[in-house]
C-alpha positions in Angstrom: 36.6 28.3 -57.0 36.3 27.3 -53.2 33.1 27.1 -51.4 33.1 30.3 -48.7 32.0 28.7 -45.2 28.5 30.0 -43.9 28.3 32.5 -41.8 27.4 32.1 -38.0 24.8 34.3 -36.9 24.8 33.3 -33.6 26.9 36.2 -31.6 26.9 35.3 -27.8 26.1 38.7 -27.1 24.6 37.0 -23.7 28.1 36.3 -23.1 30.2 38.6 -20.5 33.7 36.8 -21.5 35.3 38.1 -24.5 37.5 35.1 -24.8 34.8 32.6 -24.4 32.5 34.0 -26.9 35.2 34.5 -29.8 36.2 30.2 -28.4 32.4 29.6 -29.0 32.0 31.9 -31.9 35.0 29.4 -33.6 33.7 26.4 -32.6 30.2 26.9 -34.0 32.0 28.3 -37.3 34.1 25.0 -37.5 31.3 23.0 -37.4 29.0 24.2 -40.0 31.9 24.2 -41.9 32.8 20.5 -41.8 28.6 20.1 -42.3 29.3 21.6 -45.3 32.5 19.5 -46.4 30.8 16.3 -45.7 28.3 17.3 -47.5 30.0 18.1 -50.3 32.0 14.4 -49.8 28.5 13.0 -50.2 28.2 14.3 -53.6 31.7 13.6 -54.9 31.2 9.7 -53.8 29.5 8.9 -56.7 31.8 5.9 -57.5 29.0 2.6 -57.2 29.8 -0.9 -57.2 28.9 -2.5 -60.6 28.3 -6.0 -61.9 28.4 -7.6 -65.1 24.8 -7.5 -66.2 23.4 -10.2 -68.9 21.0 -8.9 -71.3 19.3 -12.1 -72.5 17.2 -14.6 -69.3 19.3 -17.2 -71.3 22.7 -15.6 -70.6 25.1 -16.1 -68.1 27.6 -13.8 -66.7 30.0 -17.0 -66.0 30.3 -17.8 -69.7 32.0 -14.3 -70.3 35.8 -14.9 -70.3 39.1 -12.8 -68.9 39.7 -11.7 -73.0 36.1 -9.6 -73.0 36.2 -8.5 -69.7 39.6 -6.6 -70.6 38.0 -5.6 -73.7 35.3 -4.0 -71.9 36.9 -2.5 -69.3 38.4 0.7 -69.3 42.1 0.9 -69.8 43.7 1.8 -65.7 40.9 -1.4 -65.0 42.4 -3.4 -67.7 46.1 -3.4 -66.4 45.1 -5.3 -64.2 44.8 -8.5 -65.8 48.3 -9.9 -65.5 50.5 -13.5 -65.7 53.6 -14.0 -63.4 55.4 -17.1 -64.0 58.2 -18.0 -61.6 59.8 -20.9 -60.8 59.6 -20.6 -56.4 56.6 -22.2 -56.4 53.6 -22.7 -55.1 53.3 -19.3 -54.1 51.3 -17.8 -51.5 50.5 -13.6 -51.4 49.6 -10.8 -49.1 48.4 -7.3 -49.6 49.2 -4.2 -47.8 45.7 -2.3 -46.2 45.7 0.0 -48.8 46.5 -2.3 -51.8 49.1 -1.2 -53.2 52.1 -3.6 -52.2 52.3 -7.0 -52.9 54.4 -9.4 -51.3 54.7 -13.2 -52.0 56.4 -15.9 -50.8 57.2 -19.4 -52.8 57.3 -22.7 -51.1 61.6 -23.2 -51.7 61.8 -19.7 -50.4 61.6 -17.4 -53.0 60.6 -14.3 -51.0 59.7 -10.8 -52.5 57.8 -7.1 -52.0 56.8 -4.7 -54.6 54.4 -2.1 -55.6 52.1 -3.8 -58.0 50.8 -0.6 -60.0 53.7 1.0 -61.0 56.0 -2.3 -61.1 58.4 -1.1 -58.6 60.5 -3.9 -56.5 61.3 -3.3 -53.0 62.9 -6.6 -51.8 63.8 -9.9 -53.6 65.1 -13.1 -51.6 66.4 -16.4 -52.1 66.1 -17.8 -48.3 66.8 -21.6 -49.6 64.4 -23.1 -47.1 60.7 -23.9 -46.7 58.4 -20.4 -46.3 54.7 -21.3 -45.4 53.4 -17.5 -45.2 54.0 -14.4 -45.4 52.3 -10.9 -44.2 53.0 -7.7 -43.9 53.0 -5.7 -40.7 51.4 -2.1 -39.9 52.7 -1.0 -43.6 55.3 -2.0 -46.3 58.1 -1.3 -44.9 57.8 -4.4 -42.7 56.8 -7.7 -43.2 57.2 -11.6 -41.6 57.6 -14.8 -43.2 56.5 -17.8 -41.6 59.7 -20.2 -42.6 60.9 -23.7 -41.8 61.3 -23.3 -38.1 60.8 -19.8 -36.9 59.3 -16.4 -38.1 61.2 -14.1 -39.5 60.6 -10.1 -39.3 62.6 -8.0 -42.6 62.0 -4.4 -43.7 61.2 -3.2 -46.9 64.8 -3.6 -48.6 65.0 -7.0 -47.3 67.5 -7.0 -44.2 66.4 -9.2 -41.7 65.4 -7.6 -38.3 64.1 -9.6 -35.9 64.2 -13.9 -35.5 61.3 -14.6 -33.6 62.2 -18.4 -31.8 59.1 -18.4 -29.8 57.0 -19.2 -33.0 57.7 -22.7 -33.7 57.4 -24.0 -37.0 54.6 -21.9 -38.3 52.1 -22.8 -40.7 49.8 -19.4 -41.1 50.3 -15.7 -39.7 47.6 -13.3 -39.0 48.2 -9.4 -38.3 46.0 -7.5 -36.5 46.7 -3.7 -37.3 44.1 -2.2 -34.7 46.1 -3.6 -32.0 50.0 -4.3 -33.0 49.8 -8.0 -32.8 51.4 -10.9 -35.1 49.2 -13.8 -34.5 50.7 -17.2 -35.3 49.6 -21.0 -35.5 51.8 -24.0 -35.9 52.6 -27.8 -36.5 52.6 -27.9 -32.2 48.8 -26.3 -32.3 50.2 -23.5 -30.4 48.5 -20.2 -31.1 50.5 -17.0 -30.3 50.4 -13.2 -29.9 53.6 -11.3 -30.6 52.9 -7.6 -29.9 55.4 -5.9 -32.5 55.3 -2.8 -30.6 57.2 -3.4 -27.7 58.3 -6.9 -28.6 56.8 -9.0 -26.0 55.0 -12.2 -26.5 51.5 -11.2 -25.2 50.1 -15.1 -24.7 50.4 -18.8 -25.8 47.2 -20.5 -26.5 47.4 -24.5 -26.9 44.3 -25.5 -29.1 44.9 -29.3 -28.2 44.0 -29.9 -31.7 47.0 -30.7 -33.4 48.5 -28.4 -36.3 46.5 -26.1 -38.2 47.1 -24.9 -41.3 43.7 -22.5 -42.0 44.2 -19.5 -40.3 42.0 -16.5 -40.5 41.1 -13.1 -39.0 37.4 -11.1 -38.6 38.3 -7.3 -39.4 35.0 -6.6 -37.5 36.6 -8.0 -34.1 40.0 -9.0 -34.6 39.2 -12.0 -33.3 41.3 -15.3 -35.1 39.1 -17.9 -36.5 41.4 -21.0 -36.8 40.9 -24.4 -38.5 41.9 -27.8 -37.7 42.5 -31.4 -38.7 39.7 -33.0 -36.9 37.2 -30.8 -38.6 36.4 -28.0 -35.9 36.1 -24.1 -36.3 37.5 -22.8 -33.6 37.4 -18.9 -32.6 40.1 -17.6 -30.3 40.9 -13.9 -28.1 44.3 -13.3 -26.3 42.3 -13.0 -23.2 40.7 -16.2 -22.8 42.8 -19.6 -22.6 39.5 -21.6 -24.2 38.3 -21.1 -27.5 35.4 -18.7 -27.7 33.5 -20.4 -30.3 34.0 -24.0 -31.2 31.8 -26.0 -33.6 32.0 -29.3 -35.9 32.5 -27.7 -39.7 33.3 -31.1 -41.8 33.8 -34.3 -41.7 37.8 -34.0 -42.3 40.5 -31.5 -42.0 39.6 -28.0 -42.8 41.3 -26.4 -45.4 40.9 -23.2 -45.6 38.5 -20.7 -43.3 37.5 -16.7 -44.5 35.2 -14.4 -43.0 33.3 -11.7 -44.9 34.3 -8.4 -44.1 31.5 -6.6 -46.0 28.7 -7.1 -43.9 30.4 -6.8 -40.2 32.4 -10.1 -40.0 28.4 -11.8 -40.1 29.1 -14.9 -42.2 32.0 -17.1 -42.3 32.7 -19.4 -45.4 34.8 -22.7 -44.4 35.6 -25.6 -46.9 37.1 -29.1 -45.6 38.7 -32.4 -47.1 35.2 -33.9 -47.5 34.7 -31.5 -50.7 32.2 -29.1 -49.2 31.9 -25.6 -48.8 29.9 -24.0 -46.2 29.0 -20.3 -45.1 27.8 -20.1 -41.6 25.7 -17.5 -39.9 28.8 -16.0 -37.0 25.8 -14.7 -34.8 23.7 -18.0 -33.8 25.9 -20.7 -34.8 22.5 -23.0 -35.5 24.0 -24.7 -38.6 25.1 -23.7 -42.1 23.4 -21.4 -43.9 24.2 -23.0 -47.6 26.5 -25.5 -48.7 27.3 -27.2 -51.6 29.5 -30.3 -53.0 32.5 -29.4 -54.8 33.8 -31.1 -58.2 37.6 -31.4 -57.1 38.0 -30.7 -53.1 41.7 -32.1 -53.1 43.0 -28.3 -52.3 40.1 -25.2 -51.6 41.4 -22.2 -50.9 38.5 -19.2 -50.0 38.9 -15.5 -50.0 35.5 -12.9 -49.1 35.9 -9.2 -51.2 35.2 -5.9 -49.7 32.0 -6.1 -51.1 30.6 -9.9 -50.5 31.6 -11.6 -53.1 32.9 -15.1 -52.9 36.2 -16.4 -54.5 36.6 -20.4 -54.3 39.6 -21.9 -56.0 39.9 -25.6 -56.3 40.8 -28.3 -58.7 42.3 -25.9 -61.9 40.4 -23.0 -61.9 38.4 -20.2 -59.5 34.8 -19.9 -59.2 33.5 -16.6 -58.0 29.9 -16.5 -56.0 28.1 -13.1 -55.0 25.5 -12.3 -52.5 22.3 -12.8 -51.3 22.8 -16.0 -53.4 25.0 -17.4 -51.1 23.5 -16.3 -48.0 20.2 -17.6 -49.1 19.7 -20.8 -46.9 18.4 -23.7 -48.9 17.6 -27.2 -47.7 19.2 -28.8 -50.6 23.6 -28.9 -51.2 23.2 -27.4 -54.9 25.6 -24.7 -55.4 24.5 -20.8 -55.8 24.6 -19.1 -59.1 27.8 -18.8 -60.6 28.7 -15.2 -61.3 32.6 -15.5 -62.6 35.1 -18.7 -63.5 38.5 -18.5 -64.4 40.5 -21.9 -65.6 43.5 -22.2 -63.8 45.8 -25.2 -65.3 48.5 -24.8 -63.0 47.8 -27.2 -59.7 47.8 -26.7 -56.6 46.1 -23.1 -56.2 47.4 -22.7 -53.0 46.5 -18.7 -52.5 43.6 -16.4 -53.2 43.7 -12.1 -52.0 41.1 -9.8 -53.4 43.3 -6.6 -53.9 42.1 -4.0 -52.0 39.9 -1.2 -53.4 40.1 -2.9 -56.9 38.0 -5.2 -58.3 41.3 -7.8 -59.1 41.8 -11.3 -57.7 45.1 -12.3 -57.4 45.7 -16.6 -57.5 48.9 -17.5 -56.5 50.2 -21.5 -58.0 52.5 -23.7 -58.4 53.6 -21.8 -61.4 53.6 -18.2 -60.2 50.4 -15.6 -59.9 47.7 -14.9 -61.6 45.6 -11.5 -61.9 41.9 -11.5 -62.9 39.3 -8.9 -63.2 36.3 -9.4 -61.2 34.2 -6.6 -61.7 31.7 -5.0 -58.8 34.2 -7.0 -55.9 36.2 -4.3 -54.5 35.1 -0.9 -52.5 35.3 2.0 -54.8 35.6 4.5 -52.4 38.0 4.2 -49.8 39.1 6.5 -46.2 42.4 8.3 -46.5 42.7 8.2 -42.6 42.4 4.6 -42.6 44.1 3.5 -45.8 45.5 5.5 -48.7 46.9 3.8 -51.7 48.2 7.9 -52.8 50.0 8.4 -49.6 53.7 9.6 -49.5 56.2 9.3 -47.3 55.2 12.0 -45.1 51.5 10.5 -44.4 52.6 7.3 -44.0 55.2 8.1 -41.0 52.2 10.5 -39.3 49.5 7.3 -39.5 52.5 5.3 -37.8 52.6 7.4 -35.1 48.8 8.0 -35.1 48.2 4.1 -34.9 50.7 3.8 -32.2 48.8 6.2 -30.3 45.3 4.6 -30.6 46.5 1.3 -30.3 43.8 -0.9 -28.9 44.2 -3.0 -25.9 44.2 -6.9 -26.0 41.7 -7.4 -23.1 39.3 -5.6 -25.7 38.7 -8.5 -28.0 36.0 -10.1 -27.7 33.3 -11.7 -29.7 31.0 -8.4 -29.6 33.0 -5.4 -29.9 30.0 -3.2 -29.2 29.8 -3.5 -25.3 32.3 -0.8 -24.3 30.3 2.2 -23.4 27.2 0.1 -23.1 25.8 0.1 -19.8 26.3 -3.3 -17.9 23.2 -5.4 -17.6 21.0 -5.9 -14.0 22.1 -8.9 -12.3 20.2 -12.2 -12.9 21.5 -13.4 -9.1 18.6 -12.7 -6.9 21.3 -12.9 -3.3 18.3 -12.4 -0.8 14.4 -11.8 -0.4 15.0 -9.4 1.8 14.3 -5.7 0.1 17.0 -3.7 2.0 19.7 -6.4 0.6 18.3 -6.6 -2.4 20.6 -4.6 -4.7 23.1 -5.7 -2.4 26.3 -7.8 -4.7 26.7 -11.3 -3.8 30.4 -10.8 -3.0 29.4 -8.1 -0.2 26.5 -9.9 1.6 28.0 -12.1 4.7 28.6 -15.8 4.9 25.4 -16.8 5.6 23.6 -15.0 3.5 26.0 -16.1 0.8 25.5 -19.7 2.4 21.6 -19.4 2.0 21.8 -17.9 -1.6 23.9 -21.1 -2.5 21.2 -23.7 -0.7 24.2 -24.7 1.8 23.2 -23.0 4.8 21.7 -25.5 7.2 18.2 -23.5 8.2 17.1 -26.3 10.8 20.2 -25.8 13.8 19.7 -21.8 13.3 18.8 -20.5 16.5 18.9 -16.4 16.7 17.1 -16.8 20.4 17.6 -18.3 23.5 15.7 -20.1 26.1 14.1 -17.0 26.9 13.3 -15.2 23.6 16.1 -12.9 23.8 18.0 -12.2 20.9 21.3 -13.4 20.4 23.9 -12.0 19.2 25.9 -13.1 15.8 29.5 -13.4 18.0 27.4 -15.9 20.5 25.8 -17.7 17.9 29.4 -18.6 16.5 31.0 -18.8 19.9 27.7 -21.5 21.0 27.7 -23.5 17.3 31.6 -24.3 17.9 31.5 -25.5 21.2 31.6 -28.9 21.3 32.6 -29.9 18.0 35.2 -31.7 18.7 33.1 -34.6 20.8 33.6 -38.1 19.3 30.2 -39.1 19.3 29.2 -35.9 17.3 32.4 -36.3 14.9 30.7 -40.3 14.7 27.6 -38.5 13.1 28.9 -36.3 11.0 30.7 -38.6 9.2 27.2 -40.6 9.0 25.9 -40.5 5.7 22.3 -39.0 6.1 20.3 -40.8 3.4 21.9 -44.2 5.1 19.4 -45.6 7.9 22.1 -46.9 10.6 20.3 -48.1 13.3 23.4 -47.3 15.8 23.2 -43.6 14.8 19.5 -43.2 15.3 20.1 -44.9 18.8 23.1 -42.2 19.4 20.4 -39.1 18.0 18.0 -40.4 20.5 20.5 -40.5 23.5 21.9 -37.2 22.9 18.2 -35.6 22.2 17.3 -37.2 26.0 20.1 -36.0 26.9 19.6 -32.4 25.6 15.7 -32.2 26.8 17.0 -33.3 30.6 19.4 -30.0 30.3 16.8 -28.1 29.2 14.3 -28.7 32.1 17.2 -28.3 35.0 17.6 -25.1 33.1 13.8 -24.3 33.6 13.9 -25.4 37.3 16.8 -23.0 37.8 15.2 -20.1 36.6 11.6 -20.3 37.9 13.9 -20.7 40.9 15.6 -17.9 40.8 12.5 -16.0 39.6 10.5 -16.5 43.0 10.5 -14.2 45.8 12.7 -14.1 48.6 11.9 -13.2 52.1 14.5 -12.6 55.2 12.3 -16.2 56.8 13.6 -18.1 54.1 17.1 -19.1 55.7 15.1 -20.7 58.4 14.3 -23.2 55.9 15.0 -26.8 55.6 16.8 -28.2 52.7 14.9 -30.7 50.6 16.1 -34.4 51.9 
């Protein structure tokens, strides 16, 4: 039976306007109502993450195998524990948001889409040339393959849509769903935004660091952490042509780059060619937080789960690590507990996806996938306005539209997504000691002021008075600093340097200073001169011989 909605007992009598006390009467009904349904939400969430739990201090939860987990598990859990082999290999996989697809793409181009619950295949492709990557766009009904020598854009029954010749031999795609764009990283080192809803290529980045084949994205900023084969991290927004973030990670290439989406995009997990894995700390950058030495680091492949938990494939088999253990910084390289490890004889694991909202880790190989249970790693609980594995074909064309209506800007992607709507900080720039110009901006104060904030302005030759202590103007102090600036014996000393001792420039200072002090007293003479008193007798008077 449904829950009536409380009653409102406040009335508005106070309230002359019929219309706007029933619009206020409404509102405050509608919102102890939703009160009330979240409420209610609260309770029904009772879904918690679980791990495996050992009984014994001398068990261990990695010793359990795939065969007991399934065992244990209940039976919707237990289907998903499954063995593809196909012969398109080494494959590499994608999920949709709300995990329900799966596409995958092989190395000779075997290319294909389907729902992985219910079995059901959308696509199937035989492209007979080399496919790097693959990812799907805003939903399932479109995805891009990163081929030989451009990307290519094909719905969900396969037809090819769109050949996207700016992309350049791509090695790894990135989509960002918040804001419509296909990122893209290539043999060239060129990184690019395609914006797949009007089509336009936003901006070309070039890392200068040769071709990249680890390619990431932080769901906390949509911002593109990318790899390289000198060893760098690098950290890149379509509005800046630098990377944000750049930092030494190994001693060789880096292989494969993941950020944790659990905890805020916080830590960021790298591994490299010299055998080590590493999970740095995103918001100081001070040095690794833990690292360890792996056995066989010929091929490392990491992936984070919705709920922290490592998965590191390498060598023939998949190790799985959980937090704090790995965020625990240690001062030694031993590696953190082992929670799950699956053998994997099929080399080179080239592929690792945590499916979304289920605790399954799909391992795609040279010899086709590979599903594992790995319990407590997925969210139990998930939005149905953000992503709904149940959704029809009716929801799914309304979030379309929805999404295109909040799309996010570019110019909003930054390293801190939390400053819009934050109040800008005071200036640092202290532009004058003067208290009326205090507050005043740097780009409004005038050209000597600016001059003096700088330490340029020249404070010795300023003269705001004359002879006589009158003010001068600002227009006569520029009309009496130009004149005579184009003599040739003050052009001779301004191309003097002035921490040089010439001898012929201090005799030309000295001449011109005479010089100036003789002009000065005539000046004087003039005026006390002029300043006497004259008397009608004074004509009679004889001129000075």
């Amino acid at each position: 039976m449904a829950k009536k909605p409380p009653v409102v007992d406040s009335s508005y009598s106070h309230i002359a306007s019929k219309k706007l006390r029933t619009e206020l009467n409404r509102h405050t009904t509608q919102a102890s109502r939703a009160k009330a349904l979240q409420d209610d939400a609260a309770m029904l969430l009772a879904n918690e993450v679980g791990k495996i739990e050992v009984e014994g201090e001398m068990e261990r939860s990695w010793r359990i195998g795939q065969n007991e987990i399934v065992q244990g598990a209940g039976q919707e859990a237990a289907r998903g524990r499954r063995e593809c082999k196909l012969d398109g290999g080494p494959y590499r996989l994608r999920y949709t948001r709300n995990g329900r697809h799966l596409a995958i793409a092989g190395r000779t181009g075997h290319v294909a889409t389907f729902d992985w619950m219910t079995g059901i295949l959308h696509s199937e492709l035989q492209l007979q040339e080399t496919c790097r990557d693959i990812t799907f766009l805003h939903d399932q009904s479109h995805y891009a393959v990163a081929q030989k020598k451009y990307v290519f854009i094909y719905d969900r029954d396969g037809v090819e849509l769109h050949c996207l010749k700016s992309h350049i031999e791509p090695t790894r795609l990135e989509f960002l769903p918040y804001h419509w764009l296909l990122a893209s990283v290539g043999n060239s080192g060129h990184l690019k935004y395609q914006d797949t809803s009007t089509g336009q290529l936003l901006v070309e980045h070039r890392t200068k660091l040769g071709a990249s084949t680890a390619m990431t994205q932080s769901l906390h900023n949509a911002v593109i952490h990318l790899g390289h084969q000198n060893g760098c991290v690098t950290l890149w927004t379509p509005n800046f042509p630098h990377p944000a973030v750049q930092l030494l990670a190994h001693m060789g290439p880096v292989l494969s780059v993941s950020v944790d989406p659990s905890q805020g995009g916080r830590y960021m997990a790298t591994a490299g060619r010299d055998g080590t894995v590493k999970v740095w700390d995103c918001r100081n950058w001070k040095g690794a937080v833990r690292d360890w030495t792996l056995r066989n680091g010929s091929d490392v492949e990491l992936e984070w789960s919705a709920k922290g938990a490592l998965a590191v494939a390498s060598g023939s088999g998949v190790n799985i690590y959980t937090r704090p253990s790995i965020q625990t910084p240690t001062y030694t390289n031993t590696p953190p507990p082992l929670y799950l490890t699956h053998p994997i004889p099929n080399r080179p694991l080239t592929s690792v996806r945590f499916a979304p909202f289920q605790d399954i880790l799909t391992i795609g190989h040279a010899a086709g996938l590979s599903s594992i249970i790995v319990p407590g790693a997925g969210e139990p609980n998930f939005d149905s306005s953000e992503a709904d594995p149940f959704e029809n074909k009716r929801a799914r064309r309304e979030k379309e539209v929805k999404a295109l209506l909040d799309k996010i800007q570019p110019d909003l992607i930054t390293l801190d997504p939390e400053f819009v709507g934050s109040l800008a900080p005071p200036s640092k720039l202290t532009t004058t000691a003067d208290a009326k110009l205090a507050d005043t901006p740097f780009a409004r104060l005038s050209r000597l002021e600016r001059l003096k904030v700088s330490g340029k302005a020249d404070e010795t030759e300023e003269n705001s008075e004359d002879d006589n202590g009158k003010k001068i103007s600002r227009e006569e102090r520029e009309r009496r600093r130009q004149r005579g600036k184009g003599k040739s014996l003050k052009r001779y000393l301004r191309k003097q340097r002035k921490n040089v001792v010439d001898p012929a420039a201090v005799a030309i200072r000295k001449k011109l200073e005479k010089q100036r002090e003789e002009k000065l007293r005539v000046r004087r003479e003039v005026k006390s001169e002029e300043s006497r008193k004259t008397s009608a007798l004074d004509r009679f008077k004889r001129a000075p011989s």
